[in-house]
TORKOL-4160 file (C-alpha; in steps of 0.2 Angstrom, whole numbers, padded with zeros to 4 digits, m for minus):
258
<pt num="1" X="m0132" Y="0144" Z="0198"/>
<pt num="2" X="m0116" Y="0141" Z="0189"/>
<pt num="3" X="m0101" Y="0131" Z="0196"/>
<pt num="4" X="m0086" Y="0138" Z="0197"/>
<pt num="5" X="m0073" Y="0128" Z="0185"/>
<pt num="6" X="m0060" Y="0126" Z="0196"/>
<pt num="7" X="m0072" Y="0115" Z="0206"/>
<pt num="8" X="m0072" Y="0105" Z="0191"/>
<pt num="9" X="m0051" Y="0102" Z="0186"/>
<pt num="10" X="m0048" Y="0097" Z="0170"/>
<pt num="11" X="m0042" Y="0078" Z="0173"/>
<pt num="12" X="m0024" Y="0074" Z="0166"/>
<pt num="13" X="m0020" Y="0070" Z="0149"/>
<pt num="14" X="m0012" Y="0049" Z="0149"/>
<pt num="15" X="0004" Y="0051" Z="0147"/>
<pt num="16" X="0012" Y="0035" Z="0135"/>
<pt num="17" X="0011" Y="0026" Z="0120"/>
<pt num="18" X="0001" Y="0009" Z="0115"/>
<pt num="19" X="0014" Y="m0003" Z="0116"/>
<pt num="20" X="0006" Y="m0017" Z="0108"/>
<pt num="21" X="0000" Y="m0009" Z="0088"/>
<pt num="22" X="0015" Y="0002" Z="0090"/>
<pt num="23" X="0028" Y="m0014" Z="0089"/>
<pt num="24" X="0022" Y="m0019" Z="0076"/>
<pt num="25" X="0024" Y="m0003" Z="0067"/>
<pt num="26" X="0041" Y="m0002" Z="0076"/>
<pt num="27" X="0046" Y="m0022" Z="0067"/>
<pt num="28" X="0039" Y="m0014" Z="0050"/>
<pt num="29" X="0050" Y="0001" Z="0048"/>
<pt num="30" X="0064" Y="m0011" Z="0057"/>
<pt num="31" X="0061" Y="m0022" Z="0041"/>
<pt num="32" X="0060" Y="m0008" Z="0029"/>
<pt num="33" X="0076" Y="0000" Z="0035"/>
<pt num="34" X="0085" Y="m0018" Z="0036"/>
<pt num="35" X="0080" Y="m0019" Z="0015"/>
<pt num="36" X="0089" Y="m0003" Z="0011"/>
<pt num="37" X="0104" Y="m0011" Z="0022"/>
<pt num="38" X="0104" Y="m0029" Z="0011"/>
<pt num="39" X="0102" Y="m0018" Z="m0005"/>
<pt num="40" X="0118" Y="m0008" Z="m0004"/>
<pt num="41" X="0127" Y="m0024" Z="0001"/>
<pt num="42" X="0119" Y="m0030" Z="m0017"/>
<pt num="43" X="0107" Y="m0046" Z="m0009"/>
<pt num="44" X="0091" Y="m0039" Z="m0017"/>
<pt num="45" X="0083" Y="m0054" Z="m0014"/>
<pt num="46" X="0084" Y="m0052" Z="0003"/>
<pt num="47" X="0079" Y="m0034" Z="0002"/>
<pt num="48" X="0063" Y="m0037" Z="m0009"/>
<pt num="49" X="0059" Y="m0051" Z="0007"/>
<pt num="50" X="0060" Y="m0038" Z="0017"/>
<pt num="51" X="0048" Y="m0026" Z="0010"/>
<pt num="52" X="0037" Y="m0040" Z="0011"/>
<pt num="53" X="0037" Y="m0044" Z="0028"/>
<pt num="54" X="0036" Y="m0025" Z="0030"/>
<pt num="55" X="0019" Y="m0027" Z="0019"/>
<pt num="56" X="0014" Y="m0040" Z="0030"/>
<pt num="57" X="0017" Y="m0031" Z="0047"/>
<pt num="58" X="0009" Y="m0015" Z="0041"/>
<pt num="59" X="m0005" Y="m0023" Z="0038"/>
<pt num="60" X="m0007" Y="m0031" Z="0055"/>
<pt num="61" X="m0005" Y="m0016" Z="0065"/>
<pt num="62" X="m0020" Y="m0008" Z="0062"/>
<pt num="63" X="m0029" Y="m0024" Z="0065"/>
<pt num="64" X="m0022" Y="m0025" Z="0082"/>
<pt num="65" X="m0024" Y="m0009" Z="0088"/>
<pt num="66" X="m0043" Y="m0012" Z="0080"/>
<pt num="67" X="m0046" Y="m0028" Z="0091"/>
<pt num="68" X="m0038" Y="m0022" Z="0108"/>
<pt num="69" X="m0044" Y="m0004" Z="0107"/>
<pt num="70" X="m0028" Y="0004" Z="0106"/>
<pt num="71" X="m0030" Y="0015" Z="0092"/>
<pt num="72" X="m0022" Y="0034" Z="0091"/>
<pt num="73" X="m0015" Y="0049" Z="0084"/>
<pt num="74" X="0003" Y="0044" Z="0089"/>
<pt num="75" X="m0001" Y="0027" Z="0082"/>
<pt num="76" X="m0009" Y="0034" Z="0065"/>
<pt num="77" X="0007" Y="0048" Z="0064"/>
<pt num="78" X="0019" Y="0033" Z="0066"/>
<pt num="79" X="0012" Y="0020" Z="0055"/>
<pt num="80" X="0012" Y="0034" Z="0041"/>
<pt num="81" X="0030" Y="0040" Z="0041"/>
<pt num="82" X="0034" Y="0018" Z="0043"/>
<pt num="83" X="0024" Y="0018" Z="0028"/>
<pt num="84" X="0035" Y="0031" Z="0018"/>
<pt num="85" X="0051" Y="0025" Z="0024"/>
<pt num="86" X="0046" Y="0005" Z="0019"/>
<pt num="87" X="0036" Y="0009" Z="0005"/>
<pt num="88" X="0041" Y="0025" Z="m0003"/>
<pt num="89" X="0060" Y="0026" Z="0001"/>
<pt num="90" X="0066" Y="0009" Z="0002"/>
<pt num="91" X="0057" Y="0006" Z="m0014"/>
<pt num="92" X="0065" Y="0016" Z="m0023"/>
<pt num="93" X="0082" Y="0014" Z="m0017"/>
<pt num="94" X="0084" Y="m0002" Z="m0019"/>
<pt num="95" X="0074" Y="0000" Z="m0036"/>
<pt num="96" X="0090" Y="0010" Z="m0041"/>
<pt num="97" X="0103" Y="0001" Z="m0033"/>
<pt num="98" X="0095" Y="m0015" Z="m0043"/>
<pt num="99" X="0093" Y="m0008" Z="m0062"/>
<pt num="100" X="0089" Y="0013" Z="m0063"/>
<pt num="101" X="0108" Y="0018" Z="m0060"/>
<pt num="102" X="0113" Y="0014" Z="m0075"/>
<pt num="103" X="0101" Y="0025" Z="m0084"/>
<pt num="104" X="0110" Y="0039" Z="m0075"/>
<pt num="105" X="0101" Y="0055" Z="m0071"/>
<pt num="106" X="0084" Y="0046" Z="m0080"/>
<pt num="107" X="0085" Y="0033" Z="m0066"/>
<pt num="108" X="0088" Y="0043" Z="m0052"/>
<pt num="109" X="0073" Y="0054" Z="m0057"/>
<pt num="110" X="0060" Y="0039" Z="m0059"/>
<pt num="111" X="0064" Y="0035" Z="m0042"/>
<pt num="112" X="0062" Y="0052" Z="m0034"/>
<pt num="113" X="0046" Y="0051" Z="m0045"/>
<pt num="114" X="0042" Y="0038" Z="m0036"/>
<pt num="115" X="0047" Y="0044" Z="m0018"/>
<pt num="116" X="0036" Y="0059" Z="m0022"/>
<pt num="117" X="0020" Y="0049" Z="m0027"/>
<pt num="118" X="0020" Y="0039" Z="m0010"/>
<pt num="119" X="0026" Y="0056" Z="0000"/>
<pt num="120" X="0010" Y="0061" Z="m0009"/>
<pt num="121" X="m0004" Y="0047" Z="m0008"/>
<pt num="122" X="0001" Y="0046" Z="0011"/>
<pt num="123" X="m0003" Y="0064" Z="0013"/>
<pt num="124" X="m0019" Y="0063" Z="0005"/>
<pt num="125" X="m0023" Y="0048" Z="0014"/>
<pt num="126" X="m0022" Y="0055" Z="0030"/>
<pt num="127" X="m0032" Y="0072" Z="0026"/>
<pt num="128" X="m0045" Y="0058" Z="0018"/>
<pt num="129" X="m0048" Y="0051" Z="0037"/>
<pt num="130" X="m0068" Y="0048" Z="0040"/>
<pt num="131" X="m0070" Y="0057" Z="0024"/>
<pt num="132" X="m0067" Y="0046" Z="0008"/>
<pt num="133" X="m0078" Y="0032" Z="0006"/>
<pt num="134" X="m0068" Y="0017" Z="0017"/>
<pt num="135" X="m0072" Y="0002" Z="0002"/>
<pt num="136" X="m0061" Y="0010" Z="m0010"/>
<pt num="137" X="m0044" Y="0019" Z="m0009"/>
<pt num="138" X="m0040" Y="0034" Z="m0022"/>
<pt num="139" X="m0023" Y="0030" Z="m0030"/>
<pt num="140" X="m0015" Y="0013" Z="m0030"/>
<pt num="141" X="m0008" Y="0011" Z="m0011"/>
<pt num="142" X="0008" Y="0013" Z="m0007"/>
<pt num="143" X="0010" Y="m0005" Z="0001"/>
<pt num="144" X="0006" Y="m0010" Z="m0018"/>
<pt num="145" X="0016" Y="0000" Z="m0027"/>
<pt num="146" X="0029" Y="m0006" Z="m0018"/>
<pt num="147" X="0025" Y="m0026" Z="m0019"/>
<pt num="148" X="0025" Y="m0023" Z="m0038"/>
<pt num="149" X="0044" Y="m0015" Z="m0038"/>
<pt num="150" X="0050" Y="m0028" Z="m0027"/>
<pt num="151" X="0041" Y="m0043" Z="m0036"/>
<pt num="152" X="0050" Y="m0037" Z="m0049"/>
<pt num="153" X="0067" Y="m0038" Z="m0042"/>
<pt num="154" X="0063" Y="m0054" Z="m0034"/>
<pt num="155" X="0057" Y="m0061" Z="m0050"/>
<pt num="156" X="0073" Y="m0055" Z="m0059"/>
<pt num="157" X="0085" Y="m0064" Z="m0044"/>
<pt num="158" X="0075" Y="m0080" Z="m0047"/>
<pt num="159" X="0075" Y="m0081" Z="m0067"/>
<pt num="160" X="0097" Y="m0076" Z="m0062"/>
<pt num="161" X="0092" Y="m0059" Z="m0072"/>
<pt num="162" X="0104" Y="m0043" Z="m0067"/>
<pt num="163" X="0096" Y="m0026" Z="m0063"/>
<pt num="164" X="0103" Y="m0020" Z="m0079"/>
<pt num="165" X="0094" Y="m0032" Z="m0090"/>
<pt num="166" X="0079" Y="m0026" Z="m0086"/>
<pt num="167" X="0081" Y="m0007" Z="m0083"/>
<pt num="168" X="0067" Y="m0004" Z="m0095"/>
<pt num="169" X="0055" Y="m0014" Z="m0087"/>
<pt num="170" X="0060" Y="m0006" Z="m0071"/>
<pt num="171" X="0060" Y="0012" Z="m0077"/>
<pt num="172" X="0043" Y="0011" Z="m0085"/>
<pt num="173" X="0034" Y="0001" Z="m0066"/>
<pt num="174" X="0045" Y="0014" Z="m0054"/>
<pt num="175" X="0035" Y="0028" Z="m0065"/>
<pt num="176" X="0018" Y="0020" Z="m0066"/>
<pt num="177" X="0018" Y="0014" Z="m0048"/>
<pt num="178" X="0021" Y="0034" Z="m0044"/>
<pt num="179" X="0009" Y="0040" Z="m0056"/>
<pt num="180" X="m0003" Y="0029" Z="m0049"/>
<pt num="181" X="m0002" Y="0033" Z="m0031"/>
<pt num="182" X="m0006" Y="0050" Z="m0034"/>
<pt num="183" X="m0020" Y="0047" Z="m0048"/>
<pt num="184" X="m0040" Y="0046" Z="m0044"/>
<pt num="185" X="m0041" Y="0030" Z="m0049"/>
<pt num="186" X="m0051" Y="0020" Z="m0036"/>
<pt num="187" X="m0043" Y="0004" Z="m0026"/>
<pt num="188" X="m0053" Y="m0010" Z="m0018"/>
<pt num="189" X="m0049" Y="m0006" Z="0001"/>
<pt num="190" X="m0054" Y="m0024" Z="0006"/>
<pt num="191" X="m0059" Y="m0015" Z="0022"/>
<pt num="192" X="m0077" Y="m0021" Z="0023"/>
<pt num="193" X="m0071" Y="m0038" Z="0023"/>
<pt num="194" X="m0074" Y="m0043" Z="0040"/>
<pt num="195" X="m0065" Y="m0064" Z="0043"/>
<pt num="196" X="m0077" Y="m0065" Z="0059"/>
<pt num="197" X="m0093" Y="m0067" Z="0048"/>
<pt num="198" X="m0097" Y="m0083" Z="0039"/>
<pt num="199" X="m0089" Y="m0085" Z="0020"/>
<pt num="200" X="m0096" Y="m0099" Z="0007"/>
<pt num="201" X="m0086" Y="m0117" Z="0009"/>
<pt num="202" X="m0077" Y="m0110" Z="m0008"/>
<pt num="203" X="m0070" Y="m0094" Z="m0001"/>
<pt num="204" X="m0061" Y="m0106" Z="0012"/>
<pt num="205" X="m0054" Y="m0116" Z="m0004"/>
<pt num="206" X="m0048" Y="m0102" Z="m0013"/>
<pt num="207" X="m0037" Y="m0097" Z="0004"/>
<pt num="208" X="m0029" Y="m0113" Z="0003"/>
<pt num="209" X="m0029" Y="m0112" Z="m0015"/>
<pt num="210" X="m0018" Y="m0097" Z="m0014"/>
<pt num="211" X="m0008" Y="m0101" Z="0000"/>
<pt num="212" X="m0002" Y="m0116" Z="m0012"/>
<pt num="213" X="0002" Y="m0104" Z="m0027"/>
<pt num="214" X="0015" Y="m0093" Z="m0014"/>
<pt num="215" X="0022" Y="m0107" Z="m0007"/>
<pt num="216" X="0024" Y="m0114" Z="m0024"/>
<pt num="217" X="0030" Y="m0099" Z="m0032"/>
<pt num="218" X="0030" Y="m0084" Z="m0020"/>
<pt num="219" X="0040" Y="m0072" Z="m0031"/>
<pt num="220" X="0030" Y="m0074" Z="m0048"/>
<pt num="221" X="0014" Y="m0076" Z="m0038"/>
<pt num="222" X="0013" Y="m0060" Z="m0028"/>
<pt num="223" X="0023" Y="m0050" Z="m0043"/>
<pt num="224" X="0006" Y="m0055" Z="m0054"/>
<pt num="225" X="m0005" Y="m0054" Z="m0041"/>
<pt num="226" X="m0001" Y="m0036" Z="m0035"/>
<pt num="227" X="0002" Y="m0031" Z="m0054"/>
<pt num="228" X="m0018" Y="m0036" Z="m0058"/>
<pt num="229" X="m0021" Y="m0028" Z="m0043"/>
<pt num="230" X="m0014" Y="m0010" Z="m0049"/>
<pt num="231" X="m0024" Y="m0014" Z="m0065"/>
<pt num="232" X="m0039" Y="m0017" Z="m0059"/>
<pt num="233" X="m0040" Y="0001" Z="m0054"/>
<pt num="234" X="m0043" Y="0009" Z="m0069"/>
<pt num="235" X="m0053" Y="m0005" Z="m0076"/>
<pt num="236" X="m0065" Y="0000" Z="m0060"/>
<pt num="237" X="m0063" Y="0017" Z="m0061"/>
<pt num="238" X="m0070" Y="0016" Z="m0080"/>
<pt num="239" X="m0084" Y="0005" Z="m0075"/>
<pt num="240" X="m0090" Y="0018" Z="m0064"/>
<pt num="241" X="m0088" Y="0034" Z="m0071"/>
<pt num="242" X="m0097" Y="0024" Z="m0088"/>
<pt num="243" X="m0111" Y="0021" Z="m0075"/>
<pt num="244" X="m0114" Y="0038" Z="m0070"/>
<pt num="245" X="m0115" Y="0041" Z="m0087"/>
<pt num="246" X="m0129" Y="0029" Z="m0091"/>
<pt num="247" X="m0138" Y="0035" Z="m0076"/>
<pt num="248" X="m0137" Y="0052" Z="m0082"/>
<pt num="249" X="m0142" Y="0049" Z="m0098"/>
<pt num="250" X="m0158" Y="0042" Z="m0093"/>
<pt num="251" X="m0162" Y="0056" Z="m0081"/>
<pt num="252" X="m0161" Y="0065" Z="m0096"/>
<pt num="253" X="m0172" Y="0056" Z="m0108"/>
<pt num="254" X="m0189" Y="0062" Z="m0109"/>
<pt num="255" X="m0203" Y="0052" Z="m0105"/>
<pt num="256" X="m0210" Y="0042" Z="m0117"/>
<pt num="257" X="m0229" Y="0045" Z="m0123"/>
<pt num="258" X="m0241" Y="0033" Z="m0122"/>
């Protein structure tokens, strides 16, 4: 005998947002915005900071909504357009407010270049949800590409360099940086790397090792460290596409007689 389904009512969607994950996404795009703000008033330093701390928000809010159970759509939809205003947009403004206006119509162009390439990684990333292998990201992230723009400008405010002065340098990493978000090349994800299971005693001194580098340096530091960071990604992308090959080649090979 079947039941009739208005015996069974269909319970009521909850109404309201995760509070918790979403202010962290909320103090991300707040620090985002607040870096275009400092670059039109010309204190780039302060604008590259803040991309930082937007680099460093991002990150946690995921974990957060990962630990307390409070993951969503909203939350996904949200953290993504954060994500394009703090690392696509205000990139690439302050990039041309820095050094890429005084190439003109060239320097405007790279930065829309670069816009474009994080509009696009973003988009891909989310059609990619529980699809794409989780290890790896395909394309250089966008939180990336923007730590290696602004360690650039921060570098260049520390060594008392003008934007202009290194125009060249900036044209040439605002175009790579977009090319590489939207390339196959494959990122670590750093996603299977879980800080509640045990680590060798030297992990634990390498933290603290690096944690001395920033603090010692933090502009040269995370500019280098994010830049071998966007190289490694071809470097691993040609190790394993050279590894298929070899496999295939000795599918290939006959057996040998004995």
């Amino acid at each position: 005998m079947h039941s009739d389904p208005s015996d069974h009512p269909e319970q009521p969607r909850p109404r309201g947002i995760y509070l918790l994950p979403n202010l962290f996404t909320t103090a991300a795009l707040f620090a985002g915005f607040y870096a275009i703000i400092a670059a039109t008033k010309g204190q780039f330093e302060t604008a590259a900071i803040a991309i930082f701390i937007a680099m460093v928000l991002d990150g946690l809010d995921g974990r957060v909504a990962r630990l307390t159970n409070t993951q969503s759509a909203f939350g996904a939809e949200y953290d993504s357009l954060s994500d394009m205003v703090s690392f696509g947009i205000a990139p690439a403004l302050i990039m041309y407010e820095w050094a890429l206006h005084t190439l003109g119509k060239l320097g405007w162009l790279a930065a829309f270049i670069y816009t474009a390439g994080a509009a696009l990684r973003l988009a891909r990333f989310n059609t990619q949800v529980g699809i794409a292998d989780k290890r790896y990201f395909q394309g250089l992230p966008s939180p990336a590409a923007a730590a290696i723009m602004m360690g650039l400008v921060w570098v260049g405010h520390d060594f008392n360099f003008q934007g202009q002065d290194l125009y060249i340098a900036a044209l040439i990493i605002t175009i790579a940086a977009g090319l590489l978000m939207v390339s196959n090349m494959r990122y670590y994800s750093f996603k299977d790397f879980d800080p509640r299971n045990k680590v060798p005693f030297v992990a634990l001194l390498v933290m603290v090792l690096v944690f001395v580098l920033i603090s010692l340096d933090p502009a040269q530091v995370l500019f280098y460290v994010f830049l071998i960071y966007a190289a490694h990604g071809p470097v691993l992308t040609i190790n394993g596409l050279r590894h298929k090959r070899n496999l295939r080649s000795k599918e290939s090979e006959p057996p040998s007689a004995e």
